[in-house]
C-alpha positions as CSV (number, residue, x, y, z in Angstrom):
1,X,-7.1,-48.0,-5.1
2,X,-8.8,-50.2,-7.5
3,X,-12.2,-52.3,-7.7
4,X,-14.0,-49.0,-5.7
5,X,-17.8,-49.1,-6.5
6,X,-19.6,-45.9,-7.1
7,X,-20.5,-44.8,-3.7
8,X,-23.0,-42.1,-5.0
9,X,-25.9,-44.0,-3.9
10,X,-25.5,-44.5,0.3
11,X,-25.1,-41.3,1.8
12,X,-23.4,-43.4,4.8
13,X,-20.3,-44.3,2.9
14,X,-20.0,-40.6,1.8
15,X,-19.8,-39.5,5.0
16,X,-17.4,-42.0,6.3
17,X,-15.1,-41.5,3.5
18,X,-14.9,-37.0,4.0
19,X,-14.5,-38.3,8.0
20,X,-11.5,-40.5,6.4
21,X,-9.8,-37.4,4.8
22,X,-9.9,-35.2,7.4
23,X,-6.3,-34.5,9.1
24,X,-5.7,-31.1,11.0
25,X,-2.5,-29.3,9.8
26,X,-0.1,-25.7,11.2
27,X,0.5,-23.6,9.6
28,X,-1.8,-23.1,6.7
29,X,-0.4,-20.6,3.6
30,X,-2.8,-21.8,1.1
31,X,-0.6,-20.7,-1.8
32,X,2.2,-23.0,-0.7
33,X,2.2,-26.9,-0.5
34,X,3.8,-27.6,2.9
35,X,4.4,-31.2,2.9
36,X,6.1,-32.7,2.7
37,X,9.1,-30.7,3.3
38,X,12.5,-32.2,2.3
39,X,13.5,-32.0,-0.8
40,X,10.0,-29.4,-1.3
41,X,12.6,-26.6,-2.5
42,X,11.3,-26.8,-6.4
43,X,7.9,-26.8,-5.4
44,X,8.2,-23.8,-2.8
45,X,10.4,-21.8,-5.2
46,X,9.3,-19.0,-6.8
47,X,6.2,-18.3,-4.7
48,X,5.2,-15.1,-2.3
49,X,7.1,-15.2,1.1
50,X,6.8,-11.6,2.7
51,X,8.4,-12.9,5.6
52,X,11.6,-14.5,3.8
53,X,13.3,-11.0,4.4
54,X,11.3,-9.7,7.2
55,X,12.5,-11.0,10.6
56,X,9.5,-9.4,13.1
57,X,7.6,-11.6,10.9
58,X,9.4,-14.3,11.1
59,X,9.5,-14.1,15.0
60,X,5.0,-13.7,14.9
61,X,5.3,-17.3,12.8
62,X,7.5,-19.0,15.2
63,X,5.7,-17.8,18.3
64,X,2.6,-19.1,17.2
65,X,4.7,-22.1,15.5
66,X,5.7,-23.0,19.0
67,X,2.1,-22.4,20.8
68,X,0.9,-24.8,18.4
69,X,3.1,-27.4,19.4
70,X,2.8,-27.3,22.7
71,X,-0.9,-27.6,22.5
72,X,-0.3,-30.5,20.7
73,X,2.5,-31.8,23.0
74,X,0.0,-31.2,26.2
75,X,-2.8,-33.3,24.5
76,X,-0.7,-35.8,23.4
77,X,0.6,-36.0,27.0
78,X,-3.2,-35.9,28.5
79,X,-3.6,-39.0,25.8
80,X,-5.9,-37.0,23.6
81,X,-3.6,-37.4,20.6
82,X,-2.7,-40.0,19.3
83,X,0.5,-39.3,17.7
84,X,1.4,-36.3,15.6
85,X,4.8,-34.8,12.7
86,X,7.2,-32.3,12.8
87,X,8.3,-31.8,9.0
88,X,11.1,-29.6,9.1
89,X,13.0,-29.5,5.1
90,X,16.4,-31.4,7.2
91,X,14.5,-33.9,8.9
92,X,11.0,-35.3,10.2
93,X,9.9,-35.9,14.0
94,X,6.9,-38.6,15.1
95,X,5.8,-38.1,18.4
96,X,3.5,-41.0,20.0
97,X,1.7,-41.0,23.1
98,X,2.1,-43.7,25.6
99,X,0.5,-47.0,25.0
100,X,1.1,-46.3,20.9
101,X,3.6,-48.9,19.0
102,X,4.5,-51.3,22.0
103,X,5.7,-48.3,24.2
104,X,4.3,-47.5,27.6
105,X,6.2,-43.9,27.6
106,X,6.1,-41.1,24.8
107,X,8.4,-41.6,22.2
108,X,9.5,-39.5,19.7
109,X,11.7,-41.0,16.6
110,X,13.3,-38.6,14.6
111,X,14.6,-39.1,10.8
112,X,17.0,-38.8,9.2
113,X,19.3,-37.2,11.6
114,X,23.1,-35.8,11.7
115,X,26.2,-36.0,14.0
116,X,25.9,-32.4,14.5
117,X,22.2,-32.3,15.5
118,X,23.0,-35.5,17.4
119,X,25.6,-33.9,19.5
120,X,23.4,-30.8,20.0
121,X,20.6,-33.2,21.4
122,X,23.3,-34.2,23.6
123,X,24.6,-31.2,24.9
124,X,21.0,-30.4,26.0
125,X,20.9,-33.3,27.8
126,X,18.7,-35.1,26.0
127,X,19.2,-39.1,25.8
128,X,18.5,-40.8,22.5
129,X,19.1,-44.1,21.4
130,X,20.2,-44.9,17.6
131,X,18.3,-47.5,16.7
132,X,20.8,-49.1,14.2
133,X,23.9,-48.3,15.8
134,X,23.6,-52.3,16.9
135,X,23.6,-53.4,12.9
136,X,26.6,-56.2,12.3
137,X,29.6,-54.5,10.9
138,X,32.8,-54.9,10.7
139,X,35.7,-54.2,13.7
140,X,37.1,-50.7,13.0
141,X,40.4,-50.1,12.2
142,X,41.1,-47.3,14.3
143,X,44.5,-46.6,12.7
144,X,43.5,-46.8,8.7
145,X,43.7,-44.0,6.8
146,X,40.8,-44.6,5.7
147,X,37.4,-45.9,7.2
148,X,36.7,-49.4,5.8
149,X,33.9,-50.0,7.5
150,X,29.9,-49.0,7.6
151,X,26.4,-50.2,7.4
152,X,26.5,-53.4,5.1
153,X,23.7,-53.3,1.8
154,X,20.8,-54.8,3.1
155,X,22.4,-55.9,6.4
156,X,19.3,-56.2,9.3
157,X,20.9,-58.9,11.6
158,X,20.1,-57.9,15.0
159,X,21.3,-60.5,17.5
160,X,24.0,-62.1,19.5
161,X,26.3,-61.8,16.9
162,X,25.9,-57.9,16.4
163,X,25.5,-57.0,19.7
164,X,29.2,-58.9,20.0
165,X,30.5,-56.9,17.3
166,X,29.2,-53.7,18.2
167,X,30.5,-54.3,21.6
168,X,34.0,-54.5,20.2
169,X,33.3,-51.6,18.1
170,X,32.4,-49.0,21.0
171,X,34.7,-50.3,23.4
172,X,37.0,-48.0,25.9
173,X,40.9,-47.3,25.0
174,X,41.4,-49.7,27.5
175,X,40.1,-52.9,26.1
176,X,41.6,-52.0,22.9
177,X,44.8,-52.3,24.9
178,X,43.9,-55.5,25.7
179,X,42.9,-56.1,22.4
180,X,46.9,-55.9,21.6
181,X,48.4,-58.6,23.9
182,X,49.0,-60.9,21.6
183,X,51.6,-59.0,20.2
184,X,53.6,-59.5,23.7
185,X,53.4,-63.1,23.4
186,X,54.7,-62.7,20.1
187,X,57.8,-60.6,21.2
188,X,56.7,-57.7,18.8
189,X,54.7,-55.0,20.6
190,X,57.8,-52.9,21.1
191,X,57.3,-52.7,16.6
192,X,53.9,-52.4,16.3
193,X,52.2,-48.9,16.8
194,X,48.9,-49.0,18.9
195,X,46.3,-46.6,18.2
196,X,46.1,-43.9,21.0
197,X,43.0,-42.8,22.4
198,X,42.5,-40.2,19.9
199,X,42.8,-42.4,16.8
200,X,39.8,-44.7,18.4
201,X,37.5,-41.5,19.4
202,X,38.1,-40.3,15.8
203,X,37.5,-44.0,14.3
204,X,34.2,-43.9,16.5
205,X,33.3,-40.7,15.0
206,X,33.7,-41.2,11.3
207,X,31.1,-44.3,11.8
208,X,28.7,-41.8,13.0
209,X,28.8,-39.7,10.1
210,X,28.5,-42.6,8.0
211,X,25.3,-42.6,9.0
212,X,24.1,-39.1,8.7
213,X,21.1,-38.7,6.0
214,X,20.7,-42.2,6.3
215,X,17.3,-44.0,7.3
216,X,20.0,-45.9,9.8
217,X,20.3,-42.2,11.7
218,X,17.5,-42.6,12.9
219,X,17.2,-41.4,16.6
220,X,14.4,-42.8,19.7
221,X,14.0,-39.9,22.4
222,X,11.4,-42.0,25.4
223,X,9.7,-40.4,28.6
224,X,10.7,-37.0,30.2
225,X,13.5,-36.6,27.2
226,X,10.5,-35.9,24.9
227,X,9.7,-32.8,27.1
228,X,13.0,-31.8,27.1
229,X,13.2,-32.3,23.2
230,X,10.0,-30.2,22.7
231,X,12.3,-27.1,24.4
232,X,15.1,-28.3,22.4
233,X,13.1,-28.1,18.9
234,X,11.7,-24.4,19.9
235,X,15.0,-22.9,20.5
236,X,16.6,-24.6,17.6
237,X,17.8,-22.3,14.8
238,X,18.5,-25.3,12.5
239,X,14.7,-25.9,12.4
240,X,13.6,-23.6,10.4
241,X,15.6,-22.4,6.6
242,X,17.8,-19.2,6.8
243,X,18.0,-18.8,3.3
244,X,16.4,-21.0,0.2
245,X,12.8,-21.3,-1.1
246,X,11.5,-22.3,2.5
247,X,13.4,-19.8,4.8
248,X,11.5,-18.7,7.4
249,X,8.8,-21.1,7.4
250,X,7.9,-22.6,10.4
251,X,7.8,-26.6,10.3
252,X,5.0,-28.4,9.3
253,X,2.8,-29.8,12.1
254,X,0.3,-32.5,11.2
255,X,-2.2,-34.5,13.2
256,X,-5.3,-36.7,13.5
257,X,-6.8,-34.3,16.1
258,X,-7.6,-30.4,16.5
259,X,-4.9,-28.5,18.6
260,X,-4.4,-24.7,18.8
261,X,-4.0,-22.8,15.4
262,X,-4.4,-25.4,13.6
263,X,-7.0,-25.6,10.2
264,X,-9.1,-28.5,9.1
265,X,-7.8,-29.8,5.7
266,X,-8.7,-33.0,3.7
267,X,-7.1,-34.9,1.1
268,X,-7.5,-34.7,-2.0
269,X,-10.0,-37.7,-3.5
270,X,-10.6,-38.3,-7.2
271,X,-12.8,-41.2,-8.2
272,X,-12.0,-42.5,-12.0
273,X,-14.5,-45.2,-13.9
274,X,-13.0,-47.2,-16.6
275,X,-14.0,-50.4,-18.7
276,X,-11.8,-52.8,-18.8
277,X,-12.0,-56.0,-20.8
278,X,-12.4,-59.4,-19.4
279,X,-12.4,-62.3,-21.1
280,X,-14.5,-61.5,-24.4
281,X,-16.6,-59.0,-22.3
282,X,-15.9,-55.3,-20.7
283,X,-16.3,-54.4,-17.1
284,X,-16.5,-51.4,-15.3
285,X,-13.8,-51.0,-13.2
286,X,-13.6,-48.5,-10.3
287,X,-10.8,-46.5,-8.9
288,X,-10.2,-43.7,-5.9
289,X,-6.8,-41.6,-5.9
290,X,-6.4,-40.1,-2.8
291,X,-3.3,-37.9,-2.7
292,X,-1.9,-35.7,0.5
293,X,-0.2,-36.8,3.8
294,X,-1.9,-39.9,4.9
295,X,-1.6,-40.9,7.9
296,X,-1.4,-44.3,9.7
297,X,-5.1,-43.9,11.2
298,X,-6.4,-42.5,7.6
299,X,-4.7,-45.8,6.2
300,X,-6.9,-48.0,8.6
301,X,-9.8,-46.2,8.2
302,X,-9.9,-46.0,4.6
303,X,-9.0,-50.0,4.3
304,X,-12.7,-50.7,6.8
305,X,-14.6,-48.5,4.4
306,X,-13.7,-50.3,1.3
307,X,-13.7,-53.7,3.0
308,X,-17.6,-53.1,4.1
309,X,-17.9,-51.3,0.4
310,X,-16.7,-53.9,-1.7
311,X,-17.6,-56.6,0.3
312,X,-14.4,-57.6,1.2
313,X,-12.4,-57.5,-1.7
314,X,-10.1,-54.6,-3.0
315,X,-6.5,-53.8,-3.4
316,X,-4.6,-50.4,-2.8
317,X,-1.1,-49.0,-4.1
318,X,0.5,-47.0,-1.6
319,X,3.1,-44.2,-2.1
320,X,5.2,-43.6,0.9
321,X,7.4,-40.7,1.6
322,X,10.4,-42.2,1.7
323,X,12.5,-40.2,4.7
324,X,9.5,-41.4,6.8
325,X,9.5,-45.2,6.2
326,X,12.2,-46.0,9.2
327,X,9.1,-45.2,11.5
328,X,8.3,-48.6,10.9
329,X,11.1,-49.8,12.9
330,X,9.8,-51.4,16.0
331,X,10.7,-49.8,19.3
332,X,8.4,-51.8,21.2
333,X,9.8,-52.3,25.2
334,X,7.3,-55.3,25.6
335,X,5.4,-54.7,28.6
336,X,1.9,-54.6,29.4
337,X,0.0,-51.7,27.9
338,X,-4.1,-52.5,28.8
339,X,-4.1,-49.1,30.8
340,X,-2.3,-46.9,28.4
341,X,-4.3,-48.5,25.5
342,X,-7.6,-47.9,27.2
343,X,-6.6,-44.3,28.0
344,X,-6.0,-44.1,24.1
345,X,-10.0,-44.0,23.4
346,X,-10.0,-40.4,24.4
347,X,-8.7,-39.7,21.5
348,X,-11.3,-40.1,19.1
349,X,-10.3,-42.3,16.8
350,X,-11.9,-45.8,15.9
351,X,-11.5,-48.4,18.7
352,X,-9.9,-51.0,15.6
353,X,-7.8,-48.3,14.2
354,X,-6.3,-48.1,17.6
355,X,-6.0,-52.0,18.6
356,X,-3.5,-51.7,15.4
357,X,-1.8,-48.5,16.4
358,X,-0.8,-49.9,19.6
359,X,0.7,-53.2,18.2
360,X,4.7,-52.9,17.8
361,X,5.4,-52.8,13.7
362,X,6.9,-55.4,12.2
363,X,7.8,-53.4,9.0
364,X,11.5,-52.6,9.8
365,X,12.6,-49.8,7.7
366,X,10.1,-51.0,4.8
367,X,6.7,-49.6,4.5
368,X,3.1,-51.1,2.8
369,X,3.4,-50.8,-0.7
370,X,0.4,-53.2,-1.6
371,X,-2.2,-53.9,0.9
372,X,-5.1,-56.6,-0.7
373,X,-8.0,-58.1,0.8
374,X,-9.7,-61.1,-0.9
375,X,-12.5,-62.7,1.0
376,X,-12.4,-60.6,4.0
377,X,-8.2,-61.6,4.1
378,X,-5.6,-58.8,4.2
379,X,-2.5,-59.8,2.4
380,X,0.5,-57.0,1.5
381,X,3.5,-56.5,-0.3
382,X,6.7,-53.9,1.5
């Protein structure tokens, strides 16, 4: 962050920044770095893991793993959490308490996902929605021998159009037979082959795993589902690595509030003062790194401090973890939220950092990369 004065001299900014950097985080291994998580094999590799090889172990973590997160999942239901992650090394889960993002139920959003965890979800009974399954694309060919079709670069057209074309692309065996008769008016359907049920369920199929690993995979589990998917989570083996650097460790859980077993960390803040020349004269120029997982509330809270320290005018870089970005997509079901919102000052955090935690984003799959304020007037860059 750049153009940060020396805050050495007020005791009050001091304070607000630690109360900025505080996050609460399960488990803690202090000799380990546990997020984020995918792609954290390098990192993890190499250091002490007693329970790698030890399954009672194992078990003790994941028992405690899971008591965690259903503390979490009961506060979060009883609107004392605002939201909280699941960092597993496959994929990451946001769960958001009702009245958060435009969404009158829980929600959970999970990233990025695959067909096989998808059909797992399923076969539990869970209902999801994929959020981008309604991108334009082109109509499958069911009988190609290859599939020509998929998530076009940079395509985010979500209307009329590709709600049309998705349409045509889930549709039953039967309107695909429809789909043939101009072929009888042409006198050739008797030398044409159709595709037969199986051809279409398999073209359907491959343009799921087109999108597995994708930001596009992303799932949205509302309401009583998210219950379900809590039990889901706890009895899934996938969750946690069977072999590799990170076997046997439990996912990450981080959130802005206290739950059960969970330890008080704080990110990591280093101020840096250096003179930079302006014109034919130097100027002290102030920065703050702040490096860990920073979350949406941290964000906001940070931005205020700075905006009453400098006086309204700063600038801050921002590093996103990429696999997480797609939580910007909105999900909001546009009704009225006062109750839920209200309900929302339980837990704890600042009464503007949660009029903008309830709004619906507007990010898409993007995320802030440059946030600026000049004159007391935000502008950003994705």
């Amino acid at each position: 962050m750049g153009s940060v004065q020396e805050p050495k001299l007020s005791t009050e900014l001091r304070c607000a920044l630690q109360q900025s950097l505080i996050y609460w985080l399960h488990p803690f291994l202090p000799w380990l770095q546990l997020f984020p998580r995918i792609g954290a094999d390098r990192k993890v590799a190499g250091k002490y893991s007693p329970w790698s090889h030890n399954e009672s172990l194992q078990q003790v973590l994941m028992s405690e793993w899971s008591l965690s997160f259903t503390s979490l999942y009961n506060l979060l239901k009883a609107r004392l959490c605002p939201y909280f992650y699941i960092c597993t090394y496959q994929f990451t889960v946001l769960f958001r308490a009702a009245g958060l993002a435009g969404n009158d139920k829980i929600t959970a959003l999970i990233a990025p996902t695959t067909r096989g965890l998808r059909e797992a979800m399923k076969n539990d009974g869970i209902e999801f929605n994929l959020l981008f399954q309604k991108v334009k694309k082109r109509k499958c060919n069911p009988s190609a021998s290859i599939l020509e079709t998929g998530l076009p670069s940079g395509s985010e057209t979500i209307g009329k159009d590709a709600e049309t074309d998705e349409e045509q692309m889930l549709s039953s065996g039967d309107d695909d037979e429809e789909g043939f008769s101009w072929l009888e008016e042409m006198g050739v359907q008797d030398k044409i082959k159709k595709p037969d049920a199986i051809n279409i369920k398999l073209c359907k199929e491959r343009k799921e795993v087109q999108l597995d690993h994708k930001p596009e995979s992303v799932v949205l589990v509302q309401g009583a589902n998210t219950f379900t998917l809590l039990n889901f989570l706890m009895n899934c083996k996938s969750l946690v690595a069977s072999a590799g650097p990170q076997a046997g460790i439990p996912p990450t859980l981080l959130s802005p509030v206290a739950f059960r077993g969970a330890t008080m960390q704080t990110l990591k803040a280093r101020s840096i003062n250096v003179k930079t020349q302006v014109h034919s004269q130097y100027r002290d120029i102030f920065s703050l790194e702040i490096v860990g997982p920073i979350m949406p509330h941290s964000l906001h809270s940070l931005s205020m401090l700075l905006k009453t320290a400098q006086r309204g005018t700063f600038s801050a870089m921002c590093y996103t973890h990429e696999p997480t970005a797609v939580f910007n997509t909105g999900t909001s079901n546009e009704k009225s939220l006062t109750k839920e919102s209200k309900e929302l000052s339980r837990t704890g955090l600042h009464p503007s950092t949660l009029n903008q935690l309830v709004l619906s984003s507007t990010l898409g799959k993007s995320s802030i990369r440059l946030l600026e304020m000049n004159d007391y007037i935000y502008t950003w860059k994705s």
